[in-house]
N, C-alpha and C positions, 0 to 999 in steps of 0.2 A: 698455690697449685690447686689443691683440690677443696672442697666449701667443706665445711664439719659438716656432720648432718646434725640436726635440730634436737634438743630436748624434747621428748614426747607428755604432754599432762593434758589431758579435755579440761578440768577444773581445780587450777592451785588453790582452790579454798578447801576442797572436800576431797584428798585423793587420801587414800591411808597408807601409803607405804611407797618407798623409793625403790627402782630398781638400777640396778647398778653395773653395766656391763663395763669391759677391758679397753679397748679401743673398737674403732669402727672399719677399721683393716681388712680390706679381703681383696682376691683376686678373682673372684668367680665371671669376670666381664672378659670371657676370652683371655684369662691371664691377667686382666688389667684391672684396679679397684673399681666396684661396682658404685658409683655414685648414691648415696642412700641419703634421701630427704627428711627424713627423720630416723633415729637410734635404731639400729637394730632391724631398720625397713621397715617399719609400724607402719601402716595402714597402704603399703605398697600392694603393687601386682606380683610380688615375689616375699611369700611372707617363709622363707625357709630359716632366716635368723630367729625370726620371733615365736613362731607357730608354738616350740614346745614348750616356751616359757609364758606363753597365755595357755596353752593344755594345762600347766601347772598350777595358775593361777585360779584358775578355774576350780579346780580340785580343792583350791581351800577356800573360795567364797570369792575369790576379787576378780573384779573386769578392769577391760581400759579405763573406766572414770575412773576407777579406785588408784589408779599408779601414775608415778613419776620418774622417766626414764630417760638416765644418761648413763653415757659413759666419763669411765676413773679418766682415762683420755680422751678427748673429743675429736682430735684429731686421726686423718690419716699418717699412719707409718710407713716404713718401707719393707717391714715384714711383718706378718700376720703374730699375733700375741702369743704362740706358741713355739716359733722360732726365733722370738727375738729376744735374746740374753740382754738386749739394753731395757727392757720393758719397765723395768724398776725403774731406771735413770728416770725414762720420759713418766711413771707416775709419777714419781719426787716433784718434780716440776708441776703436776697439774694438780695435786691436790690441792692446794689452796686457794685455787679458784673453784673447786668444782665443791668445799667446803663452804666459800661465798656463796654458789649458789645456793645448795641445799640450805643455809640458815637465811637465805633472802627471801623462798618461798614456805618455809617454816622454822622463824626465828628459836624457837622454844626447844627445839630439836628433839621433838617427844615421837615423830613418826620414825620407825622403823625402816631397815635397809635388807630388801630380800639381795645379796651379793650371789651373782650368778654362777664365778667360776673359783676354784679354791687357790687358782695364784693372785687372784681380788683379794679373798680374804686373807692371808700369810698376808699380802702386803700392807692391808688396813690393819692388823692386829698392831698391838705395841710389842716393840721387839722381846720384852719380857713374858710374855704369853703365849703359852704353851696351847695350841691349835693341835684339835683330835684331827686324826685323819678323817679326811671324807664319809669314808665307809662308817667309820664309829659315830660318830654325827648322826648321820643318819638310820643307824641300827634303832631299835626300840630300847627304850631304858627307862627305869626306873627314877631317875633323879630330872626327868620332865624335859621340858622343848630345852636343845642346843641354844645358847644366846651368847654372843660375846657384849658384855655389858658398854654403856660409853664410856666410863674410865680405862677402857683394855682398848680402847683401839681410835685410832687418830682422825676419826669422822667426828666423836661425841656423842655416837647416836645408838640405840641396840641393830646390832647388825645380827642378822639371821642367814646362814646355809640356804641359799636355793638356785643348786648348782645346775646348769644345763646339761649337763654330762649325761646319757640315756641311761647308766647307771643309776641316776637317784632321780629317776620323773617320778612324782607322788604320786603315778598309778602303780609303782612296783613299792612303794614306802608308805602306808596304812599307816602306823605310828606315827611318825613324824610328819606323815601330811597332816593325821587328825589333831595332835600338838600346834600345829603351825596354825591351820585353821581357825582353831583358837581363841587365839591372838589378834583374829580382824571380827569376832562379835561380842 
């Protein structure tokens, strides 16, 4: 039916960090899934998926070289990630390719997962871990940057909070943007 859209990377030798959206599901085409070339619409004439998660990026030091961008599904759905109660089902199914990928363009699995929305992360933690909400994630705190380490969650990799939600853009979160930032010098 419809083509996935493409993995977005300028250079799998030198990016620093994966990003990690839900599926690529939308209706915004008159109703009808917008065809998107690459993840997220990355370097389209309609950059309204991506715009605030490079605003973010930005804020703590990374460009497009710097990322590598798929989604947990690659696929179209037939309903958008937020009303689809099967959403779990079809990740179950994609993880383990989307795990091939990530250890085929870095084996070692040492670069980091900015996870965009907090039903990504609930679903990559391991069911025994205990996920702060949102809000507390991203509050300021004393015990340093949120991280879910790789033995907590079924990627392997450290997965970081960086949710699209206009709640938590790192122009309204100081702390934890400057935490995060970090993290890439």
């Amino acid at each position: 039916m419809n083509q996935s859209p493409n993995p977005f990377c300028l250079n799998k030798k030198t990016f620093k960090a994966f990003i990690i959206g839900a599926d690529p599901t939308n209706f915004s085409d008159n109703g009808n899934p917008k065809q998107l070339e690459y993840v997220f619409g990355i370097l389209s004439d309609e950059p309204r998926y991506f715009s605030g998660i490079l605003k973010n990026l930005n804020l703590i030091g990374l460009h497009l070289e710097d990322i590598y961008v798929q989604n947990l599904i690659p696929i179209y759905l037939d309903r958008e990630t937020a009303k689809n109660k099967d959403w779990e089902v079809h990740a179950t199914i994609w993880l383990p390719k989307l795990i091939e990928e990530f250890d085929q363009v870095n084996p070692g699995r040492k670069k980091p997962v900015l996870v965009t929305a907090e039903r990504i992360m609930k679903f990559l933690v391991n069911e025994d871990y205990i996920l702060p909400k949102a809000k507390d994630i991203y509050e300021e705190s004393n015990g340093g940057l949120f991280m879910v380490k790789p033995k907590d969650n079924k990627l392997g990799r450290p997965l970081y909070a960086f949710y699209r939600h206009p709640s938590y853009e790192m122009s309204k979160n100081e702390g934890y943007r400057e935490l995060l930032k970090g993290e890439f010098y």
